[in-house]
C-alpha positions, 0 to 999 in steps of 0.5 A, spaced: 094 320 669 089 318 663 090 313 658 089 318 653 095 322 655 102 324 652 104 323 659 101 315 660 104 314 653 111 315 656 110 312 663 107 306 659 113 306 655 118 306 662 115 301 666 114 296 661 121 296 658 123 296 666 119 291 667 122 286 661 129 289 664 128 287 672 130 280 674 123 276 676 123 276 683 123 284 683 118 285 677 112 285 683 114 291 686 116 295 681 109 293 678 106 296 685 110 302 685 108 304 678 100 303 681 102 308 685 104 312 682 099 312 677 093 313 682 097 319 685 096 323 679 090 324 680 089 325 688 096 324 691 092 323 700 086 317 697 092 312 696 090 311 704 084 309 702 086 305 698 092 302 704 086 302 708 082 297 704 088 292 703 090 291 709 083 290 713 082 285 707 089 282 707 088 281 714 080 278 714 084 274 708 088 270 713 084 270 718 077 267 715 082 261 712 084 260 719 077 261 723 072 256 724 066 255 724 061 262 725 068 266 726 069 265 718 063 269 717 064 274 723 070 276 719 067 276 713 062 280 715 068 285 717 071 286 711 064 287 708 062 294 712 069 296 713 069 296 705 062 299 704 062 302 710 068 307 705 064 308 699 058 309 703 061 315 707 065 318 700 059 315 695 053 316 698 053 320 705 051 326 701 045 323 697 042 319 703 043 326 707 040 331 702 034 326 701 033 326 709 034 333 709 029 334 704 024 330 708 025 333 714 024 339 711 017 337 708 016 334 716 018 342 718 023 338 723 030 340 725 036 337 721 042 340 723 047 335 719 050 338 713 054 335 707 061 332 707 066 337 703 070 330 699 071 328 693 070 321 690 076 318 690 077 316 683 075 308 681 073 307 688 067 303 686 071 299 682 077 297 687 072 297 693 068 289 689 075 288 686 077 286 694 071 285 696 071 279 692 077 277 694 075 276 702 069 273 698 072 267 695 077 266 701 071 265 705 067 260 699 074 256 699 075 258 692 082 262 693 087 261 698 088 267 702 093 271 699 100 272 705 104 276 701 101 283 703 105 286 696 102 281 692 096 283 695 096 289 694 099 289 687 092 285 685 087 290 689 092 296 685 094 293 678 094 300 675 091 297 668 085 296 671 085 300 677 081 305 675 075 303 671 076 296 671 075 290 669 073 288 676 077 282 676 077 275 681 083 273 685 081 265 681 083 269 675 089 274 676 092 274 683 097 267 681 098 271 676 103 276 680 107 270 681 108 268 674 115 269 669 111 272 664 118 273 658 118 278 652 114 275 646 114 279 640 107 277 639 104 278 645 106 285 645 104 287 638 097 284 640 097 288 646 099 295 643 094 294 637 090 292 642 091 299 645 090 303 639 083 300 637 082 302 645 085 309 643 081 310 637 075 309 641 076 313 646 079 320 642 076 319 635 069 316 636 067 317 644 070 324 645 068 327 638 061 325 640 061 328 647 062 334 644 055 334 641 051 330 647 054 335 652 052 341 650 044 338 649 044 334 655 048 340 659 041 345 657 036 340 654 031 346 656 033 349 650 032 344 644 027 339 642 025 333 637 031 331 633 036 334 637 034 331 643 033 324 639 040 325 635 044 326 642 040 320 645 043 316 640 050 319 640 050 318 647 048 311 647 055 310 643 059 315 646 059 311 653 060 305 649 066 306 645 068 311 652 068 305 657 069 299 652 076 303 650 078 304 657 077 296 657 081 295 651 086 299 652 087 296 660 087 289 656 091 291 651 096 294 656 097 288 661 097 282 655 104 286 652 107 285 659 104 278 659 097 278 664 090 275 662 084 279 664 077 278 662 073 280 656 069 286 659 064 288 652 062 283 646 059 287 641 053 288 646 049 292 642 048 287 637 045 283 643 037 281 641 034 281 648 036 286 655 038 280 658 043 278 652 045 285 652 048 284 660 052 278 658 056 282 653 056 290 657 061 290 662 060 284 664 065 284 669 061 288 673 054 284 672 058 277 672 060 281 679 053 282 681 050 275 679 055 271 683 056 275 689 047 278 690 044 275 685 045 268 687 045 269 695 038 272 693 036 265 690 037 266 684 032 262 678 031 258 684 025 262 687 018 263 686 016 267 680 014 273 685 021 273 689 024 272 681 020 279 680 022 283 686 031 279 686 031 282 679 028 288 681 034 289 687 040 286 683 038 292 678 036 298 682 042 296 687 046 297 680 043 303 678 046 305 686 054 303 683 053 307 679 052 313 682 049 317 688 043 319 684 035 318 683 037 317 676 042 312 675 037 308 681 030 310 675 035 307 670 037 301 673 030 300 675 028 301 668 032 294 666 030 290 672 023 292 669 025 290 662 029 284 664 022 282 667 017 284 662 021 279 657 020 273 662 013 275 662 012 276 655 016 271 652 014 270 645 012 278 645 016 282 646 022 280 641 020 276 635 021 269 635 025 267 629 026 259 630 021 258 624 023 263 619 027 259 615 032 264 611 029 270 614 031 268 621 036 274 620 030 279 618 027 277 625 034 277 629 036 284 627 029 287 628 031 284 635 037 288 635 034 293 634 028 293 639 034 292 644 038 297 642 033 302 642 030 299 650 038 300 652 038 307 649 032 310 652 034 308 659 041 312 657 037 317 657 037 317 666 043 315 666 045 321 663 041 326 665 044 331 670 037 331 674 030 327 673 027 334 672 032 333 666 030 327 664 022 328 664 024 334 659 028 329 655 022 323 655 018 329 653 020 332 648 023 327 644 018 328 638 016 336 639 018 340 635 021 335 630 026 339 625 032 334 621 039 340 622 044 339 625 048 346 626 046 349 633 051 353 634 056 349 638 061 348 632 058 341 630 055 341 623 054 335 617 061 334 616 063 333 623 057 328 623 059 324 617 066 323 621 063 320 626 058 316 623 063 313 618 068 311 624 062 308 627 060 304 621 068 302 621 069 300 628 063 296 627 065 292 621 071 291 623 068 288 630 063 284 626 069 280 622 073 280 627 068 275 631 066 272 626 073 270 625 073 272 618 079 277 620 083 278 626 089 283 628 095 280 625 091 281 619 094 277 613 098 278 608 102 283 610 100 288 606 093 288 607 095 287 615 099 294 615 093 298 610 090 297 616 095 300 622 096 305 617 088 306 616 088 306 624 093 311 625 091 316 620 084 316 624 086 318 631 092 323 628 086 327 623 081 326 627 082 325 633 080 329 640 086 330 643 084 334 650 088 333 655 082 333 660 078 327 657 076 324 662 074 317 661 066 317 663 066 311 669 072 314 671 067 318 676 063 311 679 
C-alpha cells in the first residue's frame, strides 16, 4: 500500500478516526493490526518475518535485562546474527554468490551453488536496525526491556514508518505506545498539511522528474553530454524530494494521531561540506551508523590512520544497506573518500569565509555548491543499474555537449519550467520556513489558505498519479 495512493487515503481515513473512537486501553492493537494490514498489501507470506524478528528480539530483550555478566552479550550477540543473518539471506546471498561464482569461474573451478528464487522483502533494511537497536539499547541500559509482546511489536511495526523510516530508538518512540494521545485540532491540521507538503513531493516534483531520469539512465548508451548532466541533477532532486516526501508524509501521518518521530531531512543540500551534508540527509540512518558502528570503532578517539580506515568502513558498509551492488559500495566509499579529503584539506577543500566580513554569504554558497555538486556526482552510482553504466556516465558528461531537451520520451521546455518552478517553490518555501519567517499555520488567514489552495492546485494540475509509484527506498 503507497502513501501516494486512493487506497491509503481511505485507510488512513478508517484507522485514524477508529483510532480517536476506541477506549485507550485497545487503541495499541488497533494500531497493530492496521501495521499488519498495511505491510500485507504488498506480500501477504513476509509478515513471518517480520513475526520472526519481534519474537527473537522480544525474548533477547528480556533476557539480556536478566543475565549477568558475559551471558548479556552472548544474548546480544544472538539477536544480532539472527537479524542479519535474515537480511543477509534475502539482501545479500545472491550478490556474494554471484561474486564467488564469478571468481570461480575465472579460477576455472566448480561452483555448483545457484541463486535463491526470493524477493526482498520490502523495507526489511529499515525494520532490521529499527529492532536491532532496541536489543541494543537493552544491553547499554539506556532502555528497559520491553514485557509487553504487542507493544513490542507494535514499535518494530508502526505502519507510518514501517517501510522506509525513519528508523526510530526504543528512548524516543516505544513509551510512546503507552500514552493517551487525545484529539487536538491543531495537531491534526499540522499533521495533515505536514502530509500534503510530503505528497507534493513525492507526485509533483519526485515522480514528474523520474519520468526524464529513467528513461536516460534506463539507456545511458544512447545519450551524451547535457542529457546525461541534466538527468544527474534531476536525479539528485528526484531522490530528495521521493524520500524526504516519504519522511514527511510518516511524520505528518503519526503527529495527527498524536506520535513524535524524529526529523529525518533538514534542507541537506544547503549543507556547505559532505560532513554537514550527512547531518541533515537521512539522518536517522546516519545518527544509526554513528552510534551503534562508528563509535564502537572508536570514533574521533583514534590514530589518524585508524580515522581513515573507521570512515571509510562506516561509509562503504552504508553503501552496502543500501543495496547488494558494487555500485551503492563505490558510492558509499566515494563519501568515505570525500569525508576524508576534507579532514585533510581543511581550508581547501571549501572556502573559509570566517573573515569575509559581509561577503561571508558569497564564500557559503560557493560551498553549497562544491557540496552539492560532490553529492551529485556520486548519485551518479547509487543510481546507475551497473558499473558499466556508470563509467559510461562519468565519461560522458561533457561529450557531445548539445543544450535540448526533447528527446523523444515526451518531456520537453514545458514540462521542465514546471518542474523547475515547483523545485524553486519548495525550496523558498523551506528556507523561510527555517528561518522562521514562515511556518505552516500561515498567519493571516487569508495568506495561510492562498497557500493551501496553492498547494492544492499543484498536486491536483501537476501531479504524477501513477498507481505504481513506488517510493524509491522502498526497495532497501
Amino acid at each position: 500500500m503507497l502513501f501516494n495512493s486512493l487506497s491509503f487515503a481511505i485507510f488512513f481515513i478508517v484507522v485514524t478516526t477508529a483510532y480517536f473512537l476506541l477506549p485507550y486501553r485497545w487503541r495499541w492493537a488497533l494500531l497493530l493490526g492496521a501495521s499488519c494490514y498495511f505491510y500485507m498489501a504488498f506480500v501477504p507470506i513476509y509478515i513471518l518475518i517480520l513475526l520472526f524478528t519481534i519474537l527473537v528480539d522480544y525474548i533477547a530483550g528480556i533476557q539480556i535485562e536478566q543475565a549477568q555478566g558475559q551471558q548479556r552479550k552472548l544474548f546480544l550477540i544472538f539477536s544480532i546474527i539472527a537479524n542479519v543473518g535474515v537480511l543477509a539471506l534475502f539482501k545479500y546471498f545472491n550478490f556474494l554468490n554471484a561474486n564467488f561464482a564469478s571468481l570461480a569461474h575465472f579460477l576455472d573451478w566448480n561452483y555448483p551453488v545457484h541463486n535463491l528464487s526470493i524477493l526482498l522483502p520490502i523495507g526489511l533494511s529499515f525494520h532490521t536496525f529499527q529492532s536491532l537497536s532496541y536489543t541494543i539499547e537493552v544491553y547499554r541500559g539506556h532502555q528497559k526491556a520491553e514485557r509487553h509482546l504487542g507493544i513490542f511489536a507494535l514499535y518494530v511495526m508502526f505502519y507510518p514508518q514501517l517501510v522506509a523510516g525513519p528508523i526510530e530508538r526504543p528512548q524516543h518512540i516505544l513509551h510512546q505506545f503507552r500514552e493517551q494521545h487525545d484529539f487536538d485540532y491543531e495537531r491534526v491540521k499540522s499533521g495533515l498539511i505536514l502530509m500534503a507538503w510530503g505528497l507534493f513531493k513525492k507526485v509533483v516534483i519526485a515522480d514528474r522528474l523520474a519520468v526524464f531520469v529513467n528513461t536516460i539512465y534506463g539507456d545511458p548508451t544512447h545519450y551524451t553530454g547535457f542529457a546525461l548532466v541534466l538527468a544527474t541533477y534531476f536525479f539528485a532532486y528526484q531522490i530528495y524530494c521521493d524520500f524526504s516526501g516519504y519522511s514527511d508524509i510518516a511524520v505528518g501521518a503519526s503527529r495527527v494521531m498524536g506520535f513524535r518521530l524524529m526529523e529525518n531531512f533538514h534542507q541537506p543540500y544547503l549543507a556547505q561540506s559532505i560532513a554537514e551534508f550527512w547531518r541533515r540527509w537521512h539522518i536517522s540512518l546516519s545518527t544509526w551508523f554513528r552510534d551503534y558502528l562508528y563509535i564502537p570503532l572508536g570514533g574521533n578517539r583514534v590514530s589518524q590512520g585508524r580515522w581513515y580506515l573507521n570512515t571509510l568502513i562506516v561509509f562503504t558498509v552504508s553503501g552496502l544497506w543500501h543495496g547488494a551492488s558494487w555500485t551503492f559500495i563505490i558510492w558509499g566509499a566515494l563519501h568515505g573518500f570525500y569525508m576524508i579529503m576534507g579532514s585533510l584539506t581543511k581550508g581547501k577543500w571549501a572556502l573559509d569565509t570566517s573573515r569575509w566580513g559581509r561577503l561571508a554569504f558569497l564564500g557559503n554558497w560557493v560551498n553549497v555548491l562544491i557540496t552539492f555538486h560532490l553529492v551529485a556526482f556520486a548519485w551518479i552510482f547509487f543510481r546507475a543499474a551497473t558499473l558499466h553504466d556508470a563509467w559510461y556516465i562519468v565519461t560522458h558528461l561533457f561529450a557531445d555537449f548539445h543544450f535540448r531537451l526533447n528527446y523523444g520520451i515526451g518531456f520537453g521546455v514545458a514540462p521542465a519550467l514546471i518542474v523547475l518552478f515547483c523545485i524553486a517553490f519548495m525550496e523558498g518555501v523551506q528556507w523561510l520556513h527555517r528561518s522562521g519567517r514562515i511556518n505552516f499555520t500561515i498567519q493571516p488567514v487569508w495568506a495561510r489558505w492562498s497557500f493551501y489552495y496553492v498547494m492544492i492546485v499543484l498536486i491536483v494540475l501537476f501531479g504524477v498519479m501513477k498507481s505504481n509509484a513506488q517510493f524509491i527506498y522502498f526497495q532497501f
